[in-house]
C-alpha positions, 0 to 999 in steps of 0.5 A, spaced: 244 107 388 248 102 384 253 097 387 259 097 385 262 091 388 261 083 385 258 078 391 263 075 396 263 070 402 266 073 408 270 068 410 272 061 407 270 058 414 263 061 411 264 059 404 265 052 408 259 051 411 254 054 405 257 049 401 257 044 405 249 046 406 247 046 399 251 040 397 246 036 402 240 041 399 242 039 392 241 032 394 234 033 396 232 035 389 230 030 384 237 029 379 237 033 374 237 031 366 243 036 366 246 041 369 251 047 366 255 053 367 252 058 362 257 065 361 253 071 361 256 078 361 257 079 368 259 072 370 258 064 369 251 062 372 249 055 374 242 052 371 240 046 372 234 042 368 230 036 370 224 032 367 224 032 359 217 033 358 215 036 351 211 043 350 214 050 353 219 049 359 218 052 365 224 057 368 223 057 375 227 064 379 229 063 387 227 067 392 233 072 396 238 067 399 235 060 397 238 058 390 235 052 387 234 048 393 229 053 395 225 050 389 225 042 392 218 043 394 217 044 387 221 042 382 219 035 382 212 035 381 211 040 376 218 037 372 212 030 372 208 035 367 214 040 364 220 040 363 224 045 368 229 049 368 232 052 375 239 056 376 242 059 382 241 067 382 248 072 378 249 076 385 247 071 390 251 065 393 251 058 389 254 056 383 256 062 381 261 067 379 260 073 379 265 077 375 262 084 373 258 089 377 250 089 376 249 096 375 241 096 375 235 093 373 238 093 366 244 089 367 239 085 371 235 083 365 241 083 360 244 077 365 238 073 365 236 074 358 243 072 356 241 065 359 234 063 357 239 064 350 244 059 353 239 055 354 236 053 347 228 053 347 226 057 344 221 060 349 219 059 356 214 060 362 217 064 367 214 063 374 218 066 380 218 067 387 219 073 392 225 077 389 225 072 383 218 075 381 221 081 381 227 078 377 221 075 373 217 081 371 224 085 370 225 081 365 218 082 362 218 088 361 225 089 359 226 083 353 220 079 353 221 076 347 223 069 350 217 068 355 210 066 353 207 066 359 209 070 367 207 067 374 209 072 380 209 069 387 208 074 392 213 079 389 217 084 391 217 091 389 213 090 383 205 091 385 206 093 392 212 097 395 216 093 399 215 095 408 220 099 411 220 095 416 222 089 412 229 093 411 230 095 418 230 088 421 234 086 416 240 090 418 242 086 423 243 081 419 248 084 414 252 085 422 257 080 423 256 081 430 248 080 430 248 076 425 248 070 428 242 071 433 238 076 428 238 070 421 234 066 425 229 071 427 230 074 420 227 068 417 222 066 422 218 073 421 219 072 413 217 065 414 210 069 418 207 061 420 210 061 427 214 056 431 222 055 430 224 053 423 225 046 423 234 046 423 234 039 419 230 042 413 235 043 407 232 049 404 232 053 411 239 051 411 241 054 405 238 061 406 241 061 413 247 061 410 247 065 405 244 070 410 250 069 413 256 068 410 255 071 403 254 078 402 250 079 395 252 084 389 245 086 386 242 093 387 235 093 390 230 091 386 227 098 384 219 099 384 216 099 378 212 104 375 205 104 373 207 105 365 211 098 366 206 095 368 201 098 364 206 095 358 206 088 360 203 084 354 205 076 356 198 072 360 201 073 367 199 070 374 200 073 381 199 070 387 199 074 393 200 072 400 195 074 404 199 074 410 206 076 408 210 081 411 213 084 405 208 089 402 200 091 403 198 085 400 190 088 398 194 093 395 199 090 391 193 085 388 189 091 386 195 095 383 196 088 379 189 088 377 188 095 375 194 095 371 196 089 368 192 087 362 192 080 361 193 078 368 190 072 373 191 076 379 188 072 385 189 073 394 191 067 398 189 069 405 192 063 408 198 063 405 205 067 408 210 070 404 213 063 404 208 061 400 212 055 395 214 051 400 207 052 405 203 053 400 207 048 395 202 043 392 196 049 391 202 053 388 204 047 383 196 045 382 196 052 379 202 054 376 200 047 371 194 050 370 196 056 367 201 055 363 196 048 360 190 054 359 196 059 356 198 053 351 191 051 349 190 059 347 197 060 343 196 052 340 203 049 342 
């Protein structure tokens, strides 16, 4: 269903503690070359730009909750080979604001494409994480005009239905009265490695308080068709997380591989569907290389 609200803390004591979360989060990341508040048609949205490599730039997509600090075991690796782009997700907490309801995944795209025109360059590769996949294929499918290539780690909603028992367990975490208790247990699970999460990483900070205290303004992400992505044309990678919790990860890949037509669709079984950050150098080492074999056969 459509959701007719725009996203919100649910305290000030929260937007307190999330701030001071992402300020220390942003502090682990490499400076950014530049850092701007792009207008779109559903509110501002923060993007940051790190490295100044030539060639094609990279745009990277969060996953739910992680804004671009989720990105810190990321971003400067591949910002030593590309120039990178990261934003904080219109919807989610961050350096956002929000001012217009979206809708539907139309809305979704038309927000997005709005930026990467905002931006300045005239194409890009778009690499995304988890619900920032799917953002990345919404996009794609929707306005590809601007991508030159798609990269997809362990998405949701897009090659494999999301498990019921996902939804379930992150119930309690929209309660105030549960919340607290079921975030940690939330991530935990997502996480899939077992043990507690260490409490001093920045990125598991940022998520925890996002979960918490920040009530998003986005619609699910809905399924995509078989004509959708029998539709897709840009060279586009996806990895699967053998372990994750979210989808079937045999039947995603193999609905990636039979429908997709110009698509790398590869299963990594050790990996969770936390997968940039403990599989991070694997999944720098390989996005380098596919957006490299993707520029050799356009020659830019």
């Amino acid at each position: 269903m459509p959701v007719h609200k725009t996203g919100r803390f649910v305290s000030d004591e929260g937007r307190a503690v999330f701030d001071a979360a992402y300020d220390e989060g942003l502090r682990a990341l490499p400076e950014p070359v530049d850092v701007r508040d792009l207008a779109t048609t559903f509110g501002q949205v923060r993007t940051y730009r790190f490295g100044k490599s030539p060639g094609t730039p990279l745009l990277l997509l969060h996953g739910r909750g992680g804004t671009t600090v989720m990105l810190q075991p990321n971003i400067a690796e591949l910002a030593e080979r590309r120039t990178v782009y990261a934003l904080d997700m219109l919807g989610e907490a961050g350096r956002n604001n929000q001012t217009a309801p979206l809708r539907n995944a139309e809305d979704q795209a038309t927000w997005l494409s709005e930026v990467l025109a905002g931006l300045g360059p005239e194409r890009f590769h778009l690499a995304g994480i988890s619900v920032g996949g799917w953002s990345g294929c919404n996009l794609a499918v929707r306005d590809p005009e601007r991508l030159a290539s798609l990269a997809l780690f362990d998405p949701v909603q897009t090659f494999g239905r999301i498990r019921f028992a996902v939804v379930l367990r992150t119930i309690p975490t929209l309660i105030p009265f549960t919340a607290k208790r079921a975030v940690p247990s939330f991530l935990k699970y997502v996480d899939g490695q077992g043990g507690e999460l260490p409490q001093s990483d920045p990125v598991a900070k940022v998520i925890d308080a996002s979960l918490r205290y920040y009530r998003p303004g986005v619609p699910p992400p809905s399924f995509f068709t078989d004509e959708q992505l029998r539709g897709l044309s840009l060279p586009t990678l996806a990895v699967i997380a053998g372990r994750t919790v979210m989808h079937d990860p045999n039947r995603a890949v193999g609905r990636a591989r039979r429908l997709v037509p110009n698509i790398e669709a590869e299963l990594w079984p050790e990996a969770t569907h936390a997968i940039s950050g403990q599989c991070a150098r694997k999944v720098n080492s390989r996005l380098l290389t596919f957006m490299d074999t993707v520029d050799a056969m356009t020659g830019r």
